[in-house]
N, C-alpha and C positions, 0 to 999 in steps of 0.2 A: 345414578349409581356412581362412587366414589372410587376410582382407580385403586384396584386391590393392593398398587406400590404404593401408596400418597399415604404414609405412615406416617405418623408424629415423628417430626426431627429433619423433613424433608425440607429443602432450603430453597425458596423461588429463584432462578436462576437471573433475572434479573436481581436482587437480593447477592443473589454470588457475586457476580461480578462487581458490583459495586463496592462489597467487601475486601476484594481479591484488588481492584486497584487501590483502594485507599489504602492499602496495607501494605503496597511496593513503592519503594521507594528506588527510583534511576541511579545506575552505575554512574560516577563520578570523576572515571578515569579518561582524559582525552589522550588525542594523536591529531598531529600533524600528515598528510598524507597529497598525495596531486590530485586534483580534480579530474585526471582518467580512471581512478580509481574508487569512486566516493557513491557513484550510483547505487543507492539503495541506503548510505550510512545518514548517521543522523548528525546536524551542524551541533555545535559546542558552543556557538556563539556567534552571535548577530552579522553580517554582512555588509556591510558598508561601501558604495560605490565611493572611486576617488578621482573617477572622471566623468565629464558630461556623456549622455546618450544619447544623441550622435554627439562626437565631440566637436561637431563644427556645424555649422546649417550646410546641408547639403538637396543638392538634388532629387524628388520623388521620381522620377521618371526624364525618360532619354528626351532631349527638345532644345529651349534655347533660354540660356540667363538673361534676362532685359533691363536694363534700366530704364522705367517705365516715362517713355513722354506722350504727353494728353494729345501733339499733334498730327500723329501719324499711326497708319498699323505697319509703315513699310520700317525696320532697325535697319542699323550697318553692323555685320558681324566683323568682329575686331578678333576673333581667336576660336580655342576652342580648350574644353576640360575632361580629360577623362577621369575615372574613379582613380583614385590615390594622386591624382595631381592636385596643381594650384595654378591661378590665372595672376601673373605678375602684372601688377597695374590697377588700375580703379575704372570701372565702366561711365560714363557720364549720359545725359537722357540722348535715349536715340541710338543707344549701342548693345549689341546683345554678343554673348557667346556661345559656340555648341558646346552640350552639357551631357554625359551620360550619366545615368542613374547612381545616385552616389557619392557624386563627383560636388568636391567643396564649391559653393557658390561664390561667384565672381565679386569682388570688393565692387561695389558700388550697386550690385544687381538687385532689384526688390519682387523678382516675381521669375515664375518658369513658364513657358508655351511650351504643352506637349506639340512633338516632331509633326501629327498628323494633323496640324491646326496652323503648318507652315507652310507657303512656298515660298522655292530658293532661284533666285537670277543672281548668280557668281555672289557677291559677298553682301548681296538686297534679301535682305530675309521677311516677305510679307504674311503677317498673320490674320485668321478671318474672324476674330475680334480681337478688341482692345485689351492687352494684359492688364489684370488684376494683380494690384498688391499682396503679397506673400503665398500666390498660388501657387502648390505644387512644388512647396518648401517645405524640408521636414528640418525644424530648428534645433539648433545642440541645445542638450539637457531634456526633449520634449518628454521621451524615453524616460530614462533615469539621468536625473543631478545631482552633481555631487553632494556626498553624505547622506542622501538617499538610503534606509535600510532596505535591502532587495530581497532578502532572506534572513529568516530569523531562528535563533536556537532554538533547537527539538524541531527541526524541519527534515524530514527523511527526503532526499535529494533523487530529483526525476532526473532523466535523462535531458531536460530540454532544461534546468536548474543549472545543469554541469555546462552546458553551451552559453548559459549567460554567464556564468562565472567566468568565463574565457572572455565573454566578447569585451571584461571588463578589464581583463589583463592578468586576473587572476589563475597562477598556475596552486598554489596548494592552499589548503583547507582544515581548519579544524574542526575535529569529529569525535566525537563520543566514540570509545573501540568497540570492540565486534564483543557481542554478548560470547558467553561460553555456556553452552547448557548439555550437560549429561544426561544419557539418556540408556534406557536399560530394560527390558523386559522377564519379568519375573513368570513362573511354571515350568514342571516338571512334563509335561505335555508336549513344552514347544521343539521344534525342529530347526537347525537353519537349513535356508532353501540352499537348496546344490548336494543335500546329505541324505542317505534313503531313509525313507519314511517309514519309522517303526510302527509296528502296530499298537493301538490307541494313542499315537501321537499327531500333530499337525505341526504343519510348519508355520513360523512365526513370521507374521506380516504387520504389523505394529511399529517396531522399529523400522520398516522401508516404509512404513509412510510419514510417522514421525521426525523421522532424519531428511527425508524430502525434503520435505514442507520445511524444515530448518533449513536447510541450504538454498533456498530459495530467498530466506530474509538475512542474507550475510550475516549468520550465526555460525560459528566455529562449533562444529561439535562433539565429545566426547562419547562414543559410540562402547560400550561396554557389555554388551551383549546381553547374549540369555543368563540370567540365573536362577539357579534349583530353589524349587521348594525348602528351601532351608532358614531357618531363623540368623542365624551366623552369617550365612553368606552372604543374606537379603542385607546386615545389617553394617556388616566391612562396603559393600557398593553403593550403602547410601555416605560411609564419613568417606569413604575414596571420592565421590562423585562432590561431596559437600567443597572438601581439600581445594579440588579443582574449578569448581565452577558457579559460574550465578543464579543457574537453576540447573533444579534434577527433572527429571521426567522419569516417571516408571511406568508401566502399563500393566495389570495384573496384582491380585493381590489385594485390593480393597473392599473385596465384595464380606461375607460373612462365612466363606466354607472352613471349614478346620486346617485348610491349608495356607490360608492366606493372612501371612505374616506381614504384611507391608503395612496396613495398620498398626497393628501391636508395635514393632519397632520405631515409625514414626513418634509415637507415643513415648517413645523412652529417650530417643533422642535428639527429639524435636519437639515442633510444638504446630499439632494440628488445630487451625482455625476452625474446620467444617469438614463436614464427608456425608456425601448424599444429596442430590441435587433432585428440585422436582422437576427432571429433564427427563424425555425417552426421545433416541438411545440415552443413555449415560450417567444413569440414574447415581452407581456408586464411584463417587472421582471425589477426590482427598486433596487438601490446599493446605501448607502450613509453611512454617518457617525451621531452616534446621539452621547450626551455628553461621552459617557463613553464606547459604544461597538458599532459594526459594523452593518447597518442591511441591508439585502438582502429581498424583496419583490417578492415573485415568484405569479406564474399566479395562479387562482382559479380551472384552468382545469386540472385533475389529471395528466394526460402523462406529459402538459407543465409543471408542478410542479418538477415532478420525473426529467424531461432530464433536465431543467435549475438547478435543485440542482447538479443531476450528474455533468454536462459541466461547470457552473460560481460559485456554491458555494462550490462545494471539495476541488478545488484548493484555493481557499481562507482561509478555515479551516484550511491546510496543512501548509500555510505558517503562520497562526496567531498561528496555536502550536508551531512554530517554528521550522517546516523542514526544515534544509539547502536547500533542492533545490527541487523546485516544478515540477515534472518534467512533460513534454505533454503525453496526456492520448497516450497508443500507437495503433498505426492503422495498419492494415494488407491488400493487395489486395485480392479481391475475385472478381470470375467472377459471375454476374445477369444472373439466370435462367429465370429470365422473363422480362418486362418492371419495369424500376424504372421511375413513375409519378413525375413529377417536372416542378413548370414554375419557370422562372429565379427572382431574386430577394432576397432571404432571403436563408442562410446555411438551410439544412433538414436536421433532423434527424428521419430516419423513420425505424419504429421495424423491424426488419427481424430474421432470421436463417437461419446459418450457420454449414454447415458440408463440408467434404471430399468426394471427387468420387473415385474410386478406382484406378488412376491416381495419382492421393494425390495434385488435385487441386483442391483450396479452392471455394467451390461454396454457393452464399448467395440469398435467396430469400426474397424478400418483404411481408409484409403481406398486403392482399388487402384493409383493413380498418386501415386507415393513422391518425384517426380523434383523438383529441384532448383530448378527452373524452373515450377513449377507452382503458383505463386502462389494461382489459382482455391482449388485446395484447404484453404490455410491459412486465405482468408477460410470457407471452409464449417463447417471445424473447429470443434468447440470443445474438445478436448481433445488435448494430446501424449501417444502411448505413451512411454513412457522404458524402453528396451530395454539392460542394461549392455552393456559392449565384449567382452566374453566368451561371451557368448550368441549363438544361432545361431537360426534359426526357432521361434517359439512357435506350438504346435499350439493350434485350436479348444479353448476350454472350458478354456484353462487360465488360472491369475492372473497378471496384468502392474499394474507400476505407472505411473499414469498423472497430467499435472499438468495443473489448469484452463487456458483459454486468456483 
Protein backbone atom coordinates (compact mmCIF):
# COMPACT_ATOMS: atom_id res chain seq x y z
CA UNK A 1 0.00 0.00 0.00
CA UNK A 2 1.21 3.49 -1.27
CA UNK A 3 1.77 6.16 1.33
CA UNK A 4 -1.50 8.21 1.28
CA UNK A 5 1.19 11.56 0.98
CA UNK A 6 3.29 10.06 -2.24
CA UNK A 7 1.02 12.27 -4.51
CA UNK A 8 2.14 13.07 -8.01
CA UNK A 9 4.61 15.99 -7.86
CA UNK A 10 6.51 14.60 -4.83
CA UNK A 11 10.26 15.00 -5.35
CA UNK A 12 12.71 12.06 -4.14
CA UNK A 13 14.91 13.87 -1.73
CA UNK A 14 17.82 12.52 -2.93
CA UNK A 15 16.50 14.18 -6.39
CA UNK A 16 16.23 17.59 -4.06
CA UNK A 17 19.17 17.86 -3.19
CA UNK A 18 21.13 17.28 -6.00
CA UNK A 19 18.77 19.98 -7.60
CA UNK A 20 19.27 22.38 -4.70
CA UNK A 21 23.25 22.10 -5.08
CA UNK A 22 23.60 22.32 -8.77
CA UNK A 23 21.48 25.39 -8.53
CA UNK A 24 23.73 27.45 -5.88
CA UNK A 25 26.18 28.99 -6.84
CA UNK A 26 29.26 30.25 -3.69
CA UNK A 27 29.46 33.84 -2.36
CA UNK A 28 32.47 35.47 -4.12
CA UNK A 29 33.24 37.88 -1.71
CA UNK A 30 36.72 37.26 0.38
CA UNK A 31 38.42 38.85 3.67
CA UNK A 32 41.64 38.74 5.04
CA UNK A 33 41.27 37.86 8.87
CA UNK A 34 44.08 36.11 11.59
CA UNK A 35 44.21 32.63 11.96
CA UNK A 36 42.82 32.96 15.85
CA UNK A 37 39.80 33.82 14.13
CA UNK A 38 39.22 31.46 11.11
CA UNK A 39 38.04 28.28 12.86
CA UNK A 40 35.10 27.01 11.22
CA UNK A 41 35.48 29.82 8.01
CA UNK A 42 36.11 28.57 4.60
CA UNK A 43 40.07 29.32 2.75
CA UNK A 44 39.61 31.65 -0.43
CA UNK A 45 42.67 30.13 -1.71
CA UNK A 46 45.29 27.51 -1.82
CA UNK A 47 48.08 27.43 1.04
CA UNK A 48 51.31 27.27 0.36
CA UNK A 49 54.03 26.44 2.78
CA UNK A 50 57.32 28.82 2.54
CA UNK A 51 59.38 27.08 4.79
CA UNK A 52 60.64 23.42 5.35
CA UNK A 53 58.93 21.12 8.11
CA UNK A 54 61.16 20.83 10.41
CA UNK A 55 63.05 23.59 9.11
CA UNK A 56 66.37 22.00 10.09
CA UNK A 57 67.03 17.92 10.77
CA UNK A 58 66.49 17.85 14.12
CA UNK A 59 66.43 15.51 16.97
CA UNK A 60 63.33 12.60 17.45
CA UNK A 61 64.07 12.15 21.08
CA UNK A 62 66.30 13.17 24.22
CA UNK A 63 69.97 10.94 23.70
CA UNK A 64 73.16 11.82 21.92
CA UNK A 65 74.14 13.25 18.21
CA UNK A 66 77.01 10.76 16.89
CA UNK A 67 79.12 10.88 14.28
CA UNK A 68 79.07 7.43 13.59
CA UNK A 69 82.61 5.27 13.70
CA UNK A 70 82.61 1.39 12.74
CA UNK A 71 85.46 1.25 15.70
CA UNK A 72 83.99 1.60 18.86
CA UNK A 73 80.43 1.87 20.81
CA UNK A 74 82.53 3.94 23.38
CA UNK A 75 82.02 8.32 21.63
CA UNK A 76 83.70 11.36 23.43
CA UNK A 77 81.04 13.96 24.22
CA UNK A 78 82.27 17.39 22.85
CA UNK A 79 79.03 19.44 23.96
CA UNK A 80 75.64 19.51 24.26
CA UNK A 81 72.09 20.94 22.38
CA UNK A 82 69.24 21.86 23.68
CA UNK A 83 65.83 22.82 21.56
CA UNK A 84 66.33 26.31 19.95
CA UNK A 85 70.06 26.00 20.12
CA UNK A 86 72.92 25.31 17.85
CA UNK A 87 76.30 23.26 18.14
CA UNK A 88 79.07 25.56 16.98
CA UNK A 89 81.60 23.32 15.25
CA UNK A 90 81.54 20.01 13.10
CA UNK A 91 81.40 16.57 15.05
CA UNK A 92 84.33 14.24 13.42
CA UNK A 93 83.96 10.11 13.73
CA UNK A 94 84.05 9.26 17.50
CA UNK A 95 82.35 12.32 18.80
CA UNK A 96 78.84 12.70 19.86
CA UNK A 97 76.70 15.60 21.56
CA UNK A 98 73.71 15.68 24.26
CA UNK A 99 70.72 16.25 22.31
CA UNK A 100 67.17 17.10 23.65
CA UNK A 101 64.18 16.40 21.54
CA UNK A 102 64.07 19.05 19.01
CA UNK A 103 67.17 20.36 19.20
CA UNK A 104 69.05 21.01 15.59
CA UNK A 105 71.48 18.23 14.87
CA UNK A 106 75.15 18.77 15.20
CA UNK A 107 77.16 19.66 11.84
CA UNK A 108 78.83 16.49 11.22
CA UNK A 109 76.47 14.11 13.28
CA UNK A 110 74.65 11.24 11.04
CA UNK A 111 72.56 9.32 13.51
CA UNK A 112 70.82 9.72 17.34
CA UNK A 113 71.31 7.02 20.51
CA UNK A 114 68.16 7.35 22.65
CA UNK A 115 69.57 8.39 26.41
CA UNK A 116 68.44 4.85 27.73
CA UNK A 117 70.82 2.84 25.24
CA UNK A 118 73.71 5.12 27.08
CA UNK A 119 76.11 4.94 29.74
CA UNK A 120 78.06 7.91 30.95
CA UNK A 121 81.78 7.85 32.74
CA UNK A 122 82.47 11.94 32.80
CA UNK A 123 82.68 12.78 28.91
CA UNK A 124 82.83 8.47 27.65
CA UNK A 125 79.55 8.01 26.47
CA UNK A 126 79.22 4.04 25.89
CA UNK A 127 76.36 2.74 23.86
CA UNK A 128 74.84 -1.01 23.89
CA UNK A 129 74.86 -1.14 19.98
CA UNK A 130 76.36 0.25 17.18
CA UNK A 131 74.61 3.56 15.94
CA UNK A 132 72.70 3.50 12.84
CA UNK A 133 72.83 5.98 10.15
CA UNK A 134 69.89 8.63 10.26
CA UNK A 135 68.25 7.00 13.40
CA UNK A 136 66.06 9.02 15.32
CA UNK A 137 66.43 11.99 12.94
CA UNK A 138 63.36 13.83 11.83
CA UNK A 139 64.89 15.69 8.46
CA UNK A 140 63.80 19.36 7.41
CA UNK A 141 61.14 19.34 4.73
CA UNK A 142 60.06 15.60 6.09
CA UNK A 143 56.69 17.29 7.28
CA UNK A 144 55.96 19.78 4.64
CA UNK A 145 58.60 21.43 1.87
CA UNK A 146 58.55 24.38 0.67
CA UNK A 147 55.78 25.22 -1.80
CA UNK A 148 54.06 22.27 -0.55
CA UNK A 149 50.09 23.06 -0.79
CA UNK A 150 48.87 22.32 2.92
CA UNK A 151 45.42 23.38 2.48
CA UNK A 152 43.44 24.03 -0.23
CA UNK A 153 40.38 26.48 -1.29
CA UNK A 154 36.89 25.71 -0.14
CA UNK A 155 38.55 24.04 2.98
CA UNK A 156 36.43 24.90 6.06
CA UNK A 157 39.33 25.29 8.69
CA UNK A 158 39.49 22.67 11.94
CA UNK A 159 40.99 23.68 14.85
CA UNK A 160 44.33 21.56 14.49
CA UNK A 161 44.35 23.40 10.46
CA UNK A 162 44.67 26.83 12.52
CA UNK A 163 47.77 25.28 14.62
CA UNK A 164 49.51 24.31 11.37
CA UNK A 165 48.95 27.57 9.79
CA UNK A 166 51.00 28.96 12.82
CA UNK A 167 53.55 26.34 13.10
CA UNK A 168 54.24 27.85 9.43
CA UNK A 169 54.48 31.36 10.36
CA UNK A 170 51.48 32.22 9.09
CA UNK A 171 49.44 34.79 11.26
CA UNK A 172 46.41 35.74 8.60
CA UNK A 173 44.32 34.07 6.00
CA UNK A 174 42.15 34.41 3.28
CA UNK A 175 38.48 33.40 3.67
CA UNK A 176 35.38 33.57 2.03
CA UNK A 177 33.04 35.97 4.56
CA UNK A 178 30.56 34.80 6.71
CA UNK A 179 27.18 33.80 4.83
CA UNK A 180 24.26 36.18 6.02
CA UNK A 181 20.90 34.19 6.13
CA UNK A 182 17.60 35.71 7.29
CA UNK A 183 15.44 33.89 8.92
CA UNK A 184 11.72 34.48 9.90
CA UNK A 185 8.76 32.37 11.01
CA UNK A 186 5.36 32.90 9.51
CA UNK A 187 1.62 32.08 11.65
CA UNK A 188 -0.93 33.90 13.31
CA UNK A 189 -0.68 30.91 16.06
CA UNK A 190 2.82 31.68 17.07
CA UNK A 191 3.95 33.11 20.42
CA UNK A 192 7.43 34.21 21.42
CA UNK A 193 8.77 32.40 24.50
CA UNK A 194 8.81 34.72 27.66
CA UNK A 195 5.15 36.10 26.51
CA UNK A 196 1.84 34.59 27.91
CA UNK A 197 0.38 32.05 26.13
CA UNK A 198 -2.83 33.08 24.54
CA UNK A 199 -5.36 30.61 24.12
CA UNK A 200 -5.25 28.67 20.80
CA UNK A 201 -1.87 29.93 20.43
CA UNK A 202 1.81 28.07 20.84
CA UNK A 203 4.94 29.36 21.25
CA UNK A 204 7.28 29.57 18.41
CA UNK A 205 10.30 27.24 18.48
CA UNK A 206 11.55 27.08 14.92
CA UNK A 207 13.52 30.00 14.86
CA UNK A 208 15.67 28.94 18.26
CA UNK A 209 16.45 26.10 16.63
CA UNK A 210 17.10 27.48 13.13
CA UNK A 211 19.13 30.41 14.44
CA UNK A 212 21.11 27.79 16.69
CA UNK A 213 22.06 25.60 14.37
CA UNK A 214 23.23 28.95 12.34
CA UNK A 215 25.34 30.20 14.80
CA UNK A 216 27.01 27.24 15.19
CA UNK A 217 28.35 27.44 11.37
CA UNK A 218 29.77 31.09 11.54
CA UNK A 219 26.79 32.46 9.88
CA UNK A 220 25.74 35.92 10.78
CA UNK A 221 22.17 36.04 11.20
CA UNK A 222 19.33 38.08 10.41
CA UNK A 223 16.74 37.22 12.92
CA UNK A 224 13.22 38.82 11.97
CA UNK A 225 10.89 37.25 13.75
CA UNK A 226 7.18 36.13 13.74
CA UNK A 227 5.08 37.26 11.08
CA UNK A 228 1.17 37.33 10.73
CA UNK A 229 -0.75 35.50 8.61
CA UNK A 230 -0.84 38.34 6.12
CA UNK A 231 -0.16 38.34 2.41
CA UNK A 232 1.61 42.01 2.66
CA UNK A 233 3.51 41.38 5.45
CA UNK A 234 4.74 37.71 4.54
CA UNK A 235 5.74 39.67 1.43
CA UNK A 236 7.73 43.13 2.64
CA UNK A 237 10.01 40.14 4.90
CA UNK A 238 10.72 38.30 2.04
CA UNK A 239 12.29 41.72 -0.28
CA UNK A 240 13.64 43.03 3.35
CA UNK A 241 15.34 39.68 3.92
CA UNK A 242 16.23 39.21 0.04
CA UNK A 243 17.95 43.40 0.38
CA UNK A 244 20.09 41.80 3.16
CA UNK A 245 21.06 38.54 2.75
CA UNK A 246 22.22 35.36 0.87
CA UNK A 247 19.57 33.17 1.88
CA UNK A 248 16.12 33.45 3.55
CA UNK A 249 14.82 30.72 5.65
CA UNK A 250 11.08 30.87 6.69
CA UNK A 251 9.23 28.29 8.43
CA UNK A 252 5.57 28.05 7.99
CA UNK A 253 3.41 28.68 5.33
CA UNK A 254 4.07 26.24 2.54
CA UNK A 255 1.71 23.69 3.33
CA UNK A 256 -1.84 24.03 1.28
CA UNK A 257 -4.31 25.66 4.14
CA UNK A 258 -6.09 29.00 3.06
CA UNK A 259 -3.57 30.72 5.17
CA UNK A 260 -0.54 30.03 3.89
CA UNK A 261 0.76 32.62 1.70
CA UNK A 262 4.41 31.99 1.65
CA UNK A 263 3.88 30.04 -1.45
CA UNK A 264 1.81 32.29 -3.46
CA UNK A 265 4.17 35.19 -2.76
CA UNK A 266 7.22 33.28 -3.51
CA UNK A 267 5.55 32.85 -6.74
CA UNK A 268 5.36 36.31 -7.57
CA UNK A 269 8.50 37.41 -6.48
CA UNK A 270 10.57 34.79 -7.06
CA UNK A 271 11.08 31.81 -8.68
CA UNK A 272 10.29 28.45 -7.09
CA UNK A 273 12.41 25.40 -8.19
CA UNK A 274 10.27 22.56 -6.21
CA UNK A 275 7.97 22.33 -3.07
CA UNK A 276 7.09 18.98 -1.68
CA UNK A 277 9.72 16.51 -0.89
CA UNK A 278 8.98 12.63 -0.58
CA UNK A 279 10.54 13.08 2.88
CA UNK A 280 8.60 12.23 6.43
CA UNK A 281 8.87 14.62 8.51
CA UNK A 282 8.99 17.45 6.02
CA UNK A 283 7.10 16.48 3.25
CA UNK A 284 5.96 20.39 2.30
CA UNK A 285 9.63 22.74 2.19
CA UNK A 286 9.92 25.25 -0.93
CA UNK A 287 13.53 25.93 -2.77
CA UNK A 288 13.81 28.79 -5.04
CA UNK A 289 15.53 31.68 -6.03
CA UNK A 290 14.39 35.28 -5.29
CA UNK A 291 16.44 38.56 -6.91
CA UNK A 292 19.41 38.49 -4.77
CA UNK A 293 19.67 35.39 -2.19
CA UNK A 294 18.39 31.84 -2.04
CA UNK A 295 15.31 30.94 -0.09
CA UNK A 296 14.39 27.47 1.38
CA UNK A 297 10.75 27.32 2.94
CA UNK A 298 10.52 24.64 5.51
CA UNK A 299 7.35 23.08 7.02
CA UNK A 300 5.47 24.95 10.21
CA UNK A 301 5.79 21.48 12.33
CA UNK A 302 8.86 21.71 14.42
CA UNK A 303 10.66 17.99 13.85
CA UNK A 304 9.67 18.76 10.03
CA UNK A 305 11.47 22.05 10.31
CA UNK A 306 14.53 20.66 12.35
CA UNK A 307 15.09 17.25 9.75
CA UNK A 308 14.51 19.39 6.36
CA UNK A 309 17.10 22.13 7.64
CA UNK A 310 19.33 19.30 8.94
CA UNK A 311 18.81 16.91 5.34
CA UNK A 312 18.12 20.03 2.30
CA UNK A 313 19.36 23.26 3.78
CA UNK A 314 23.11 22.42 5.50
CA UNK A 315 24.24 21.17 2.39
CA UNK A 316 23.19 24.22 0.60
CA UNK A 317 24.71 26.54 3.11
CA UNK A 318 28.11 24.56 2.71
CA UNK A 319 28.28 24.93 -0.65
CA UNK A 320 27.00 28.88 -0.89
CA UNK A 321 30.06 29.58 1.61
CA UNK A 322 31.96 28.05 -0.73
CA UNK A 323 33.02 24.46 0.42
CA UNK A 324 34.84 22.83 -2.11
CA UNK A 325 33.02 19.69 -1.70
CA UNK A 326 29.81 19.09 0.02
CA UNK A 327 30.23 15.88 1.13
CA UNK A 328 27.01 13.15 2.06
CA UNK A 329 25.91 13.22 5.58
CA UNK A 330 27.65 9.80 6.71
CA UNK A 331 25.52 6.81 7.74
CA UNK A 332 26.34 3.88 9.72
CA UNK A 333 24.40 0.14 10.03
CA UNK A 334 22.83 -0.70 13.10
CA UNK A 335 20.65 -3.48 14.04
CA UNK A 336 16.58 -2.43 15.29
CA UNK A 337 15.82 -3.52 18.63
CA UNK A 338 12.33 -3.50 17.78
CA UNK A 339 9.81 -2.78 14.91
CA UNK A 340 10.74 0.28 12.60
CA UNK A 341 6.95 1.53 11.51
CA UNK A 342 6.87 2.44 7.89
CA UNK A 343 4.33 2.23 4.88
CA UNK A 344 6.17 2.54 1.49
CA UNK A 345 6.13 5.93 -0.31
CA UNK A 346 8.12 8.73 1.07
CA UNK A 347 12.34 8.39 2.70
CA UNK A 348 11.52 8.46 6.97
CA UNK A 349 13.50 9.85 9.05
CA UNK A 350 12.47 8.76 12.49
CA UNK A 351 14.32 9.77 16.05
CA UNK A 352 15.79 6.90 17.61
CA UNK A 353 19.01 5.96 19.81
CA UNK A 354 21.69 4.42 19.46
CA UNK A 355 24.29 2.64 21.45
CA UNK A 356 26.82 -0.43 21.64
CA UNK A 357 25.99 -4.04 23.15
CA UNK A 358 28.76 -5.49 24.58
CA UNK A 359 29.65 -7.37 21.41
CA UNK A 360 30.42 -3.83 19.99
CA UNK A 361 27.36 -4.20 17.72
CA UNK A 362 25.74 -1.15 16.77
CA UNK A 363 22.21 -1.47 18.12
CA UNK A 364 19.28 1.60 17.38
CA UNK A 365 15.90 1.79 18.73
CA UNK A 366 12.94 3.88 17.50
CA UNK A 367 11.14 6.13 19.57
CA UNK A 368 7.48 5.24 19.66
CA UNK A 369 6.02 8.70 19.06
CA UNK A 370 7.21 9.40 15.18
CA UNK A 371 4.74 12.56 15.13
CA UNK A 372 5.65 15.65 13.48
CA UNK A 373 5.01 17.89 16.26
CA UNK A 374 7.05 16.06 18.76
CA UNK A 375 9.90 18.01 19.08
CA UNK A 376 10.65 16.46 22.88
CA UNK A 377 11.74 13.46 20.91
CA UNK A 378 14.40 14.99 18.51
CA UNK A 379 15.97 16.79 21.49
CA UNK A 380 16.39 12.94 23.16
CA UNK A 381 17.60 11.63 20.00
CA UNK A 382 20.87 11.09 19.00
CA UNK A 383 20.53 9.30 16.02
CA UNK A 384 18.07 9.37 12.69
CA UNK A 385 16.84 5.84 11.27
CA UNK A 386 17.07 6.55 7.30
CA UNK A 387 14.38 4.22 6.03
CA UNK A 388 14.32 4.53 1.71
CA UNK A 389 10.75 5.58 0.10
CA UNK A 390 10.25 2.08 -1.00
CA UNK A 391 10.34 0.27 2.07
CA UNK A 392 7.73 -0.60 4.28
CA UNK A 393 8.16 -1.77 8.08
CA UNK A 394 11.55 -3.19 9.29
CA UNK A 395 11.11 -6.09 11.67
CA UNK A 396 13.21 -6.42 15.07
CA UNK A 397 16.85 -7.54 14.56
CA UNK A 398 17.24 -6.48 11.18
CA UNK A 399 19.91 -3.92 9.63
CA UNK A 400 18.94 -0.29 8.99
CA UNK A 401 20.91 2.55 8.14
CA UNK A 402 21.33 5.22 10.39
CA UNK A 403 23.09 9.11 10.56
CA UNK A 404 24.52 10.77 13.83
CA UNK A 405 22.51 13.70 15.29
Amino acid sequence: MNDVCNAPGLLPIETAIQNILSSINAISHNETISIMQSVGRVLANDVKSNINVPAHNNSAMDGYAVCISDKSLTYTQVGSVFAGQTFEGTLTPGQCVRIMTGAAIAPGANGVVMQENASVNGDQITFTAQPAVDENIRFAGEDIAINDVILNAGDKLKAVDVGLLASLGIADINVTRKLKVAVFSTGDELIEPGQPLKKGAIYESNRAVIISALQQQNVDVLDLGIISDDKALITQAFLSADEKADAVISSGGVSVGEADFTKEVLNEIGNIHFWKIAMKPGKPFAFGKLPNSYFFGLPGNPVSAAVTFNQLVEPALQKLSGLGQVAPKMRFNAITTSVVKKRPGRADFQRATASTNEQGDLLVTPFNKQGSGVLSSLSRANYLIVVPAQSGSIAKGETVSIEFL
